[in-house]
C-alpha positions in Angstrom: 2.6 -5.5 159.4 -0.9 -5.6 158.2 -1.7 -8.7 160.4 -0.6 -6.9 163.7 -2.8 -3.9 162.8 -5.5 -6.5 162.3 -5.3 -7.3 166.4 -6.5 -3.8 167.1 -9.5 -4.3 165.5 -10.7 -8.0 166.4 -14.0 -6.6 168.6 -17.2 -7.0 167.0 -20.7 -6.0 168.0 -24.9 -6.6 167.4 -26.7 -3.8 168.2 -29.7 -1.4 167.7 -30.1 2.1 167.9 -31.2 3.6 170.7 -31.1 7.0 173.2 -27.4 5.3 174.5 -25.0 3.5 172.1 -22.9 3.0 174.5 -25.2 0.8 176.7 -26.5 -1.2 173.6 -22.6 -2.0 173.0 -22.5 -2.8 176.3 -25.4 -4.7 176.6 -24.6 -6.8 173.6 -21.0 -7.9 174.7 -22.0 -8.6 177.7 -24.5 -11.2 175.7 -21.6 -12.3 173.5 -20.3 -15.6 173.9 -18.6 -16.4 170.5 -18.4 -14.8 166.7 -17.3 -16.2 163.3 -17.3 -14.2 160.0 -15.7 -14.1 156.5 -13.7 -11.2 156.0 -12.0 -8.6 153.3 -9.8 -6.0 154.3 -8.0 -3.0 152.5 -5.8 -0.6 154.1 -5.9 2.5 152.2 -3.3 6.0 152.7 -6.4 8.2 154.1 -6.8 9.2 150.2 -8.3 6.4 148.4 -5.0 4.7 147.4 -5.1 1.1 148.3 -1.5 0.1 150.1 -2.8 -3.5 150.4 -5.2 -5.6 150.6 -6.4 -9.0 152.3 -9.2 -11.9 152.9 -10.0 -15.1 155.2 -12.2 -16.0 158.0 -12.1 -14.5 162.0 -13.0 -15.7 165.2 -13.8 -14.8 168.5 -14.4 -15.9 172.0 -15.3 -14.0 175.1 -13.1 -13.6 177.2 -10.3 -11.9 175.3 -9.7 -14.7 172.8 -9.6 -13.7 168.9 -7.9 -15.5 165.5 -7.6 -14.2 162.1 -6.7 -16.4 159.8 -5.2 -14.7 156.4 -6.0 -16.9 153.4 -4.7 -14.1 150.9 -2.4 -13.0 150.0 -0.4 -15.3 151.7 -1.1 -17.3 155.2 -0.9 -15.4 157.9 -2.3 -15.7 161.8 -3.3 -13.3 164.4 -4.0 -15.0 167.4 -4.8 -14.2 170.9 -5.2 -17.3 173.8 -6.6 -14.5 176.6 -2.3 -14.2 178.3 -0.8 -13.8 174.8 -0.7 -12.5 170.9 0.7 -14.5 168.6 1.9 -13.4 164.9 2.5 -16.1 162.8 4.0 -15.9 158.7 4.3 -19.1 157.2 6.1 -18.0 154.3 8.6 -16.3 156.7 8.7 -19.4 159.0 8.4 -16.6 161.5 6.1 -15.8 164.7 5.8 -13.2 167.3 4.3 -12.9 170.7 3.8 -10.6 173.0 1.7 -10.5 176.2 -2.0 -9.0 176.4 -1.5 -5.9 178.7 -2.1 -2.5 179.0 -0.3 -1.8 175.7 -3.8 -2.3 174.2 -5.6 0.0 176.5 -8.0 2.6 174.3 -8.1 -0.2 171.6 -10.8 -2.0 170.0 -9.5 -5.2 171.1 -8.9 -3.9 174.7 -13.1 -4.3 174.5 -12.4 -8.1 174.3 -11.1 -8.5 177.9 -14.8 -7.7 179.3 -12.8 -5.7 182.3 -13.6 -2.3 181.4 -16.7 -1.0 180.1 -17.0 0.2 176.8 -18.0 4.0 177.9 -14.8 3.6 179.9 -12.4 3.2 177.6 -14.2 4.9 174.4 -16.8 7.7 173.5 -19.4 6.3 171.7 -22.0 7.9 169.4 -24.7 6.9 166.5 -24.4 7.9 163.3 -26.9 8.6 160.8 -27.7 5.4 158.6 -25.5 5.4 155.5 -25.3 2.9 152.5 -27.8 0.7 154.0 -26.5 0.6 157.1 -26.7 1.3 161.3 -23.3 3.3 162.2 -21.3 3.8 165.3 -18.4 5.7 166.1 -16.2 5.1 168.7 -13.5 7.3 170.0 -10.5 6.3 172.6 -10.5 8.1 175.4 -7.0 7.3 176.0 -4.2 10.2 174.5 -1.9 7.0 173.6 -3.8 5.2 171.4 -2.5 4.7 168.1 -6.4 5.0 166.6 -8.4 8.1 165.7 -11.6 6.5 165.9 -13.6 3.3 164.5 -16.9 3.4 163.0 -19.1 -0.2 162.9 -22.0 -0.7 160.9 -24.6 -3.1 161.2 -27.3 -4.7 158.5 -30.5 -5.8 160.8 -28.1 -6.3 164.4 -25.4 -7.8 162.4 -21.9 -6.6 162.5 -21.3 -6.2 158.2 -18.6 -3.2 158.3 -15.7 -1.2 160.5 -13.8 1.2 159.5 -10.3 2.5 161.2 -8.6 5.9 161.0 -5.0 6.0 163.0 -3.1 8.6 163.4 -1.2 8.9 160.4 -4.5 9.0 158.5 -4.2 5.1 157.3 -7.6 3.9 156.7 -8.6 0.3 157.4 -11.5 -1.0 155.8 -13.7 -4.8 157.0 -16.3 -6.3 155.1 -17.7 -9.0 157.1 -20.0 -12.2 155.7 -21.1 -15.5 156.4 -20.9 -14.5 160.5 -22.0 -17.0 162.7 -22.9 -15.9 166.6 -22.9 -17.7 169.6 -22.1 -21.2 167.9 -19.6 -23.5 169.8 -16.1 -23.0 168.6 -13.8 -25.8 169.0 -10.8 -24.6 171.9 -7.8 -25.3 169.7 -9.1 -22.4 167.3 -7.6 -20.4 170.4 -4.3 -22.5 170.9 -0.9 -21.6 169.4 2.0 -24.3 168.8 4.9 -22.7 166.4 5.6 -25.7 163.8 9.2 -27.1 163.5 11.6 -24.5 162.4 10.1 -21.3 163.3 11.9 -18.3 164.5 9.8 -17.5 167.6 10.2 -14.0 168.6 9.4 -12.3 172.2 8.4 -13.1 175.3 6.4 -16.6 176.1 7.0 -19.3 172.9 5.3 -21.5 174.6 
């Protein structure tokens, strides 16, 4: 499901380069309060074939609180209230949640509960600037992960692109725009109710 794949990756950064990435990714979450940004997305088979493809606006809030919401090519939410992830299909009438644990360890959203530090969990390097922008790589230190590595690039300390290899050599591809940083962000972004009718799935459904 591309919208599950999409809660790996909701972790978003401002930085500048310096003689330790890892410390300005640090030192910028630490100074992250909020996040809102446009976004495209393509997954791709590791070979330049596009599988699919997808667009709508994010959000995030520190501590460990995230929501995509898919505008194309259908509605879809990805949602995280800091206990729980919630999936939601409209067209299916559908939703699944799951608890935030140690499932998501060595993940880019694990970097979303502020309990670990970044060098903790990842291996984090600078790239050389490419296509206009400030790259970093980041590389799980956990054997479990699902994830290769992610890069993140940055136009003048501005999150504007991340890129995600897993292993099975999938490639997800973000385009971020119109981002918005440390503005207040109304609480029931962060709140999940399934409407009448839905199938909830898992654990919680509350």
């Amino acid at each position: 499901m591309a919208a599950a794949r999409l809660m790996l990756l909701a972790v978003f950064f401002s930085v500048a380069l310096s003689a330790s990435p890892a410390t300005d990714v640090e030192k910028y979450l630490n100074g992250l309060a909020t996040w809102a940004a446009d976004f495209t997305q393509t997954i791709d088979d590791g070979h330049g074939n596009v599988l699919r493809s997808a667009a709508g606006r994010l959000y995030l809030q520190r501590p460990g609180r995230f929501r995509w919401d898919y505008s194309q090519p259908s509605e879809q939410l990805v949602l995280a209230d800091g206990k729980q992830i919630w999936f939601y299909d409209k067209d299916l009438a559908q939703a699944n949640v799951r608890d935030m644990d140690t499932g998501l360890a060595g993940t880019p959203a694990s970097l979303l509960s502020g309990n670990a530090s970044v060098s903790t969990q990842f291996n984090v390097t600078a790239l050389p600037p490419s296509a206009g922008l400030q790259w970093f790589q980041l590389v799980p230190k956990h054997p479990d992960t699902d994830f290769q590595l992610v890069r993140i690039g940055f136009d003048k300390g501005e999150l504007r692109s991340m890129f995600l290899a897993d292993k099975l050599n999938q490639i997800t591809q973000l385009t971020f725009s119109n981002s918005k940083r440390n503005l207040p962000l109304a609480a029931d972004l962060f709140s999940f109710v399934p409407p009448p009718g839905v199938d909830v799935i898992g654990r919680g459904g509350k």
